[in-house]
N, CA, C and O atoms as CSV, one atom per row, in Angstrom:
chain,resi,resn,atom,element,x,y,z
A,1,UNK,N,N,104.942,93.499,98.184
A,1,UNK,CA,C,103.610,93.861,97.732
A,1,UNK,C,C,102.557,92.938,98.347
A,1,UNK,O,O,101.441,93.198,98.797
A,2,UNK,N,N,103.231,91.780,98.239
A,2,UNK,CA,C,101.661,90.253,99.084
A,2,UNK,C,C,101.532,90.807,100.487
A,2,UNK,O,O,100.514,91.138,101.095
A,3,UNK,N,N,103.226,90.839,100.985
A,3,UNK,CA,C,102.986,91.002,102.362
A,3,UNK,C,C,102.224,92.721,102.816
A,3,UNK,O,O,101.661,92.827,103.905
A,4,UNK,N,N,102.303,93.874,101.906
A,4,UNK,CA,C,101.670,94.860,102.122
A,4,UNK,C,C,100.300,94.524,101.913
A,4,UNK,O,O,99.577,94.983,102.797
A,5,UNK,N,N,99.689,93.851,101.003
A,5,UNK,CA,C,98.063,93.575,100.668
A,5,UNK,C,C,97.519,92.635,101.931
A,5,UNK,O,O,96.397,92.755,102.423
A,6,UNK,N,N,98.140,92.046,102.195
A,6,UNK,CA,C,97.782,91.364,103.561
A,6,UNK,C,C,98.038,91.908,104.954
A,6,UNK,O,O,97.459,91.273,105.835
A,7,UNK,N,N,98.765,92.931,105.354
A,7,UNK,CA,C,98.579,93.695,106.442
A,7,UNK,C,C,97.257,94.983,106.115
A,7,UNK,O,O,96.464,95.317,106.995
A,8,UNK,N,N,97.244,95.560,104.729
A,8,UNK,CA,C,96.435,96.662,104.648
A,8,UNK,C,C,94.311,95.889,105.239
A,8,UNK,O,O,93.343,96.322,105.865
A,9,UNK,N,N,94.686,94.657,104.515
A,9,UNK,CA,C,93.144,93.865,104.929
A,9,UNK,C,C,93.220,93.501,106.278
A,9,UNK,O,O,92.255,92.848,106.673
A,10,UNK,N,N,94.020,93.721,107.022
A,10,UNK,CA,C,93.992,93.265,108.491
A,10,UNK,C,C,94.774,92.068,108.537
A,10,UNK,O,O,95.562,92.319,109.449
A,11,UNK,N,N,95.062,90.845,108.089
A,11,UNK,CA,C,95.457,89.872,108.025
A,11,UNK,C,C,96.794,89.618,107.683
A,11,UNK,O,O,97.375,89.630,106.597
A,12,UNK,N,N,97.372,89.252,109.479
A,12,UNK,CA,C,98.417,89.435,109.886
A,12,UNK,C,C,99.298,88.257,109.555
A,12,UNK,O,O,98.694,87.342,110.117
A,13,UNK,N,N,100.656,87.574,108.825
A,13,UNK,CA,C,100.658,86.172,108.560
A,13,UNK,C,C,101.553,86.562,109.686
A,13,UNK,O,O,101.940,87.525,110.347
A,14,UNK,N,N,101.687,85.031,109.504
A,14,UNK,CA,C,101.755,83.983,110.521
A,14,UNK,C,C,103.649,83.848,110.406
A,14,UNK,O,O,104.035,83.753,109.241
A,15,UNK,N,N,104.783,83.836,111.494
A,15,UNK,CA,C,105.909,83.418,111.150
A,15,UNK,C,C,106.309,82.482,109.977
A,15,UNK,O,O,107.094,82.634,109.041
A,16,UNK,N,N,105.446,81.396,110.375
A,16,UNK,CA,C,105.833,80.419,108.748
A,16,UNK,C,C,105.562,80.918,107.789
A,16,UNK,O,O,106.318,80.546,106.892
A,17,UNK,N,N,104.628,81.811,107.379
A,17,UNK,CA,C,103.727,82.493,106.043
A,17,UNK,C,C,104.943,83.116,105.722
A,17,UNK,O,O,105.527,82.781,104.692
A,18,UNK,N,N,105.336,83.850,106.356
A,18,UNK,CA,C,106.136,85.020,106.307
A,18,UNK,C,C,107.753,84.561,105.493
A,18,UNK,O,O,108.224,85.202,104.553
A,19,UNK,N,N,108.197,83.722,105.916
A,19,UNK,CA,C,109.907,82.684,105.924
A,19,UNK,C,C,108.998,81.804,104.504
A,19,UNK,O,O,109.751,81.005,103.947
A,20,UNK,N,N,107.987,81.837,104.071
A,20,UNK,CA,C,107.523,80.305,102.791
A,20,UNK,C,C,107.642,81.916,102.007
A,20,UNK,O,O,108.630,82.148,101.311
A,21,UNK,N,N,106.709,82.824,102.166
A,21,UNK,CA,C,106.851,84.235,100.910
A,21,UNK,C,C,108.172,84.161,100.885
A,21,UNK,O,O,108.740,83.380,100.122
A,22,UNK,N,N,108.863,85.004,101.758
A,22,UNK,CA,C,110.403,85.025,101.281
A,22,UNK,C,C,111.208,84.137,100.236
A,22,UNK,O,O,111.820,84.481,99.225
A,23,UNK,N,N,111.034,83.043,100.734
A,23,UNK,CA,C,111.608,81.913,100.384
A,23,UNK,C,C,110.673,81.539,98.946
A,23,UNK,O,O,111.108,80.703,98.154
A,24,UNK,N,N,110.029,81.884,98.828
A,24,UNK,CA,C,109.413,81.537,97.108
A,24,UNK,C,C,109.835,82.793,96.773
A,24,UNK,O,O,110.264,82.728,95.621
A,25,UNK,N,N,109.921,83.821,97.170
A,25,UNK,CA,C,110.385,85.025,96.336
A,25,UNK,C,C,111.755,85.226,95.693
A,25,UNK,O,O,112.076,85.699,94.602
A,26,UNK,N,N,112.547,84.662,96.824
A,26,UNK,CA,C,114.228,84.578,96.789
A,26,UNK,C,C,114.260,83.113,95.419
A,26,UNK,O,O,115.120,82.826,94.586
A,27,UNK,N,N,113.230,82.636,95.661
A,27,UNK,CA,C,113.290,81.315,94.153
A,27,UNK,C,C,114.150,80.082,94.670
A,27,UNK,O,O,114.812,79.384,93.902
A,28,UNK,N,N,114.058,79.814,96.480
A,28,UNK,CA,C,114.233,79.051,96.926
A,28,UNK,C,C,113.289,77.390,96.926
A,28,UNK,O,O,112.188,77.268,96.389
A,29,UNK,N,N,114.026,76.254,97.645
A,29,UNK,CA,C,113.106,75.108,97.735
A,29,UNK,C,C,112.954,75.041,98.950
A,29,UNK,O,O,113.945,75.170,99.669
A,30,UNK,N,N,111.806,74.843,99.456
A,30,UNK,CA,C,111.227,74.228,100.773
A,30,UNK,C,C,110.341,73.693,101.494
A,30,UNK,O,O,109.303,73.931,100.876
A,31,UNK,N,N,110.073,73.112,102.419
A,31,UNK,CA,C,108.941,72.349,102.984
A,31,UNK,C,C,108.124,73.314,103.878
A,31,UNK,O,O,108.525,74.236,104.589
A,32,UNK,N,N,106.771,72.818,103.633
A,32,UNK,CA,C,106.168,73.448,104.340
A,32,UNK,C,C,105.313,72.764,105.162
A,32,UNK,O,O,104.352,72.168,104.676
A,33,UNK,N,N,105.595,72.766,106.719
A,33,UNK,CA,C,104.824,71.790,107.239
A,33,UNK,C,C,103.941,72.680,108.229
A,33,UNK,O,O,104.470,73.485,108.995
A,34,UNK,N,N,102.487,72.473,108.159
A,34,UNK,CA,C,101.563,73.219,109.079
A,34,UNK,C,C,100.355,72.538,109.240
A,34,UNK,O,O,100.176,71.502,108.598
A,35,UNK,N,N,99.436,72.994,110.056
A,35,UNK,CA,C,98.355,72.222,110.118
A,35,UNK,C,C,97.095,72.490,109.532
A,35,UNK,O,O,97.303,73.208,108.554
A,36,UNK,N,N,95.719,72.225,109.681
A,36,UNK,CA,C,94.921,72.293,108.508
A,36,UNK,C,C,94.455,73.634,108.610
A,36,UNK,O,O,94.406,74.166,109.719
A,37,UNK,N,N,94.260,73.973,108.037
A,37,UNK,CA,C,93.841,75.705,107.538
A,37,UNK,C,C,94.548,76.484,107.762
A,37,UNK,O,O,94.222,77.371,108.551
A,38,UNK,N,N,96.189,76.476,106.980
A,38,UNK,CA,C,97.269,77.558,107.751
A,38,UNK,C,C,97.528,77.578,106.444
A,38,UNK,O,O,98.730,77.753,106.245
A,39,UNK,N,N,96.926,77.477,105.518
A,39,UNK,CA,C,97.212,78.480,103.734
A,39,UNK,C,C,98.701,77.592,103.445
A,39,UNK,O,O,99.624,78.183,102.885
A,40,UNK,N,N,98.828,76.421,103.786
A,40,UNK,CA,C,99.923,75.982,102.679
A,40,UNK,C,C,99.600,75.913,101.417
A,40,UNK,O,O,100.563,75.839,100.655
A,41,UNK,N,N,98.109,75.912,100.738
A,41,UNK,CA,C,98.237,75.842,99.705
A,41,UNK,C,C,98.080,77.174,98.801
A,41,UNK,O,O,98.161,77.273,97.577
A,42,UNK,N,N,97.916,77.822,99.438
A,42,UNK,CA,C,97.897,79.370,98.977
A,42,UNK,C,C,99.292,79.455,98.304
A,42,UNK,O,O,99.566,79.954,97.212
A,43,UNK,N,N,100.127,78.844,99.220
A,43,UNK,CA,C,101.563,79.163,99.136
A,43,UNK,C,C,102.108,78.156,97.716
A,43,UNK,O,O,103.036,78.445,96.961
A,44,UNK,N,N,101.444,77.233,97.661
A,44,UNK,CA,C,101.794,76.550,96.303
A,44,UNK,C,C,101.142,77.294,95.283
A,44,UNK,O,O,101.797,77.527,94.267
A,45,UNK,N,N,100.220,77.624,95.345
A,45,UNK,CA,C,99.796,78.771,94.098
A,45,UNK,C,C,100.780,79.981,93.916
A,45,UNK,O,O,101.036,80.356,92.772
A,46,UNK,N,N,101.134,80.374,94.600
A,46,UNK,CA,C,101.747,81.952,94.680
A,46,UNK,C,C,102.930,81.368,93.498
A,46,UNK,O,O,103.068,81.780,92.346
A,47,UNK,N,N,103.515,80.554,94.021
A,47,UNK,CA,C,104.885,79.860,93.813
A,47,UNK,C,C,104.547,79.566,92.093
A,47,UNK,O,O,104.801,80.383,91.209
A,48,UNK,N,N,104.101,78.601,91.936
A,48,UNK,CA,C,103.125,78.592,90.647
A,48,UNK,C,C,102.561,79.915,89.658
A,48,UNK,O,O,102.644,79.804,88.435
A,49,UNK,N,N,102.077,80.963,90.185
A,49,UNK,CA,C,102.099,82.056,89.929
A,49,UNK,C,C,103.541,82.952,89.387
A,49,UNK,O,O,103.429,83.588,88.339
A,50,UNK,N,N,104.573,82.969,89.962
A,50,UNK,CA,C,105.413,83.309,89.749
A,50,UNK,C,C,106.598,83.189,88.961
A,50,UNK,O,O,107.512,84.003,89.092
């Protein structure tokens, strides 16, 4: 559903985006290492969210 709401707005993620959703969805642990403005913290909310 995230990853459909984010292709329908145009906004294509990114390989890492893509492997951190999964991986918080599956209710996995992992690091996320990227550089500044690549939505790691989006990704701690989602996670948090869930």
């Amino acid at each position: 559903m995230i990853i459909y709401l984010l292709t329908m707005m145009a906004i294509i993620p990114c390989k890492f985006q893509l492997q951190a959703l999964l991986a918080i969805l599956n209710k996995k642990d992992g690091i996320i290492t990227a550089g500044t403005g690549s939505s790691k913290t989006l990704y701690i909310i989602i996670s948090l969210l869930l």
